[in-house]
N, C-alpha and C positions, 0 to 999 in steps of 0.2 A: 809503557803500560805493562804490568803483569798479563799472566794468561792463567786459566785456572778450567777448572769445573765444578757446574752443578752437582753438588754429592745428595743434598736437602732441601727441598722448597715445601710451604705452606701456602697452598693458595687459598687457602680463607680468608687469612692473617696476613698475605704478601711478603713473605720476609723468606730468608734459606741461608743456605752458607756455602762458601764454593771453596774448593778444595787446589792449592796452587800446586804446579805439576810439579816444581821443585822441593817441595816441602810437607810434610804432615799434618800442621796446620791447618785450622778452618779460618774463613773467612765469612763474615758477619756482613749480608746487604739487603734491603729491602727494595718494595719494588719502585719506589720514587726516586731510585737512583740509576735504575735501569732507564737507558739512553734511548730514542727512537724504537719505542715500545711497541712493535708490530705484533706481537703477541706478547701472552704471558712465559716467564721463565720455565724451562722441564728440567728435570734431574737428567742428566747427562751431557746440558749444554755446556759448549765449550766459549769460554766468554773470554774479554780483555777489561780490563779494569784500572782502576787505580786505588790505593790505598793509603788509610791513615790510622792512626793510635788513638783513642780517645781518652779523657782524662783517668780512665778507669784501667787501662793497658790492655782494651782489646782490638782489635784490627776491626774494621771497618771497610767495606769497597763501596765507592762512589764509581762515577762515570763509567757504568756497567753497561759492555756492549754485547752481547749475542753475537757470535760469528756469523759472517755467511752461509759459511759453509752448513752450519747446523741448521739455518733456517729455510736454508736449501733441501736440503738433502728432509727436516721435515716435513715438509710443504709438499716434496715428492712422495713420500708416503704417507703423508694425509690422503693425498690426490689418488693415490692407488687405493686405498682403503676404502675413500668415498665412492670411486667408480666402482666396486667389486663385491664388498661386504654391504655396504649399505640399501642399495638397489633390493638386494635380496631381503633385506627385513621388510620393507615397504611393500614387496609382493606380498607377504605374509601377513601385513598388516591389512593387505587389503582382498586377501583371499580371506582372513579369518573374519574381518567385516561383514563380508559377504554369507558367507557361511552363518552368520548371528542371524541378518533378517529374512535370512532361507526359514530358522528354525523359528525364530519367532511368529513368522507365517502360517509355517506349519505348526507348529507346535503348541500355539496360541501363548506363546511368552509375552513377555513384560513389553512394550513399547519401549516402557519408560528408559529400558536399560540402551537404548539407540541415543536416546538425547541426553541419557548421563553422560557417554562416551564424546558426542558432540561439544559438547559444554568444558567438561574435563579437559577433552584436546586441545580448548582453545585457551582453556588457563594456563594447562603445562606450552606448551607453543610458546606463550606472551612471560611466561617464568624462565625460560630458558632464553628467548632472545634480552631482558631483559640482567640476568643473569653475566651474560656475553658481554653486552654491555658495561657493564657494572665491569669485568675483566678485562675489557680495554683499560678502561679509564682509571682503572686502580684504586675503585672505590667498594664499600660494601656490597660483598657475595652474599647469594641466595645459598641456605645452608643445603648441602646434598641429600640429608634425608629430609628434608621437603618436600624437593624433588621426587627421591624413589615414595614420598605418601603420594602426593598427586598422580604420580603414575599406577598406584597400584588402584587407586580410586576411579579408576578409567581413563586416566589422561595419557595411557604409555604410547596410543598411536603419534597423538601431539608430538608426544616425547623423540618415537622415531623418525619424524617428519623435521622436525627443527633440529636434530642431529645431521640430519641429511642437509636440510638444505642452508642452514647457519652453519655448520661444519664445527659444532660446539658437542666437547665431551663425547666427544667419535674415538680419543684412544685412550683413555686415561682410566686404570685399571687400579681396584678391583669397581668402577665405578658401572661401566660395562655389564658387568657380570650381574651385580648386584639390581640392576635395571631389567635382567630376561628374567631374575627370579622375581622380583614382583609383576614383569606379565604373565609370566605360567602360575603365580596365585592368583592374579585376576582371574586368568581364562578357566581353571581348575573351578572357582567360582561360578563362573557364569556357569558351566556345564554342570554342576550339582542343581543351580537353580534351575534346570528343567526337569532333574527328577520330580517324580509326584512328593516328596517330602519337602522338597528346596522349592519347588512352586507354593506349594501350599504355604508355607514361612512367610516367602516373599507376601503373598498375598493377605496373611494376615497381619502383616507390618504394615502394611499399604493403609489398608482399612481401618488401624489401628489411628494412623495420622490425618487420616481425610476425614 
């Protein structure tokens, strides 16, 4: 078997091209070729393969295995990442929770905005294990900006709760990044909507629908 690496992957799409150590050449494979599929492929795995010409003269890899050593070595710093980083959004998610129905208390806010949060959680929750899912099995992905609408629509606690505890889209970058800017739009949100002008809005959108 050849040895190569991950140079390019699509996970939408499932396909990429792996780069053989000997040669400048790409390698053309998808993910129905990839062998004992315990995850999905990442740009930098180092894989064994086998390869063929297609009628058109371009190379192909079948029998695509992931190293151990790669799925070792990510597995360990998944596992560090989860124990370290993650724990700490969760506090935050649930300090800033907390903080919402202090204000709403006091401040005589929306209710409504606790059971939007509720509700949202448990769509992005059941869209992300589903999601998962769907990336085991090498079938149709939920598209990512989906994803960051439903989160920016209240569901980002959902969002950090099933990263934590599905261990789904914890490294995979700019995806990350793109997920704390639509919580600090949410949250920027919600704290306008207690000024006297953002209540007032709220309030007459409410009244407008009921």
């Amino acid at each position: 078997m050849l040895k190569g690496k991950v140079i390019e992957w699509n996970d939408l799409k499932g396909f990429g091209f792996i780069s053989l150590k000997t040669e400048e050449s790409k390698v053309f494979f998808h993910i129905s070729k990839v062998k004992g599929r315990h995850r999905r492929p990442e740009i930098g795995d180092e894989v064994r393969f086998d390869m063929s010409i297609d009628e058109k003269g371009r190379c192909n890899a079948h029998n695509v295995t992931i190293s151990y050593e790669t799925i070792r070595r990510a597995e360990s710093e998944r596992s560090s990442y989860t124990e370290e980083s993650i724990p700490a959004s969760l506090y935050f998610c649930a300090t800033y929770l907390i903080l919402i129905v202090a204000a709403i208390m006091i401040l005589d806010g929306e209710i409504l905005f606790m059971a939007a949060y509720l509700l949202m959680s448990v769509i992005t929750y059941t869209m992300y294990a589903a999601d998962k899912s769907s990336a085991q099995n090498g079938s149709w992905r939920t598209p990512e900006n989906t994803l960051h609408i439903v989160s920016l629509l209240g569901g980002w606690p959902g969002a950090l709760f099933a990263q934590h505890q599905l261990r789904h889209k914890t490294r995979k970058q700019p995806f990350k990044s793109i997920l704390w800017m639509t919580i600090f739009a949410n949250i920027i949100f919600i704290g306008w909507s207690f000024t006297p002008e953002g209540s007032q809005l709220i309030k007459d959108v409410l009244s407008y629908f009921s």
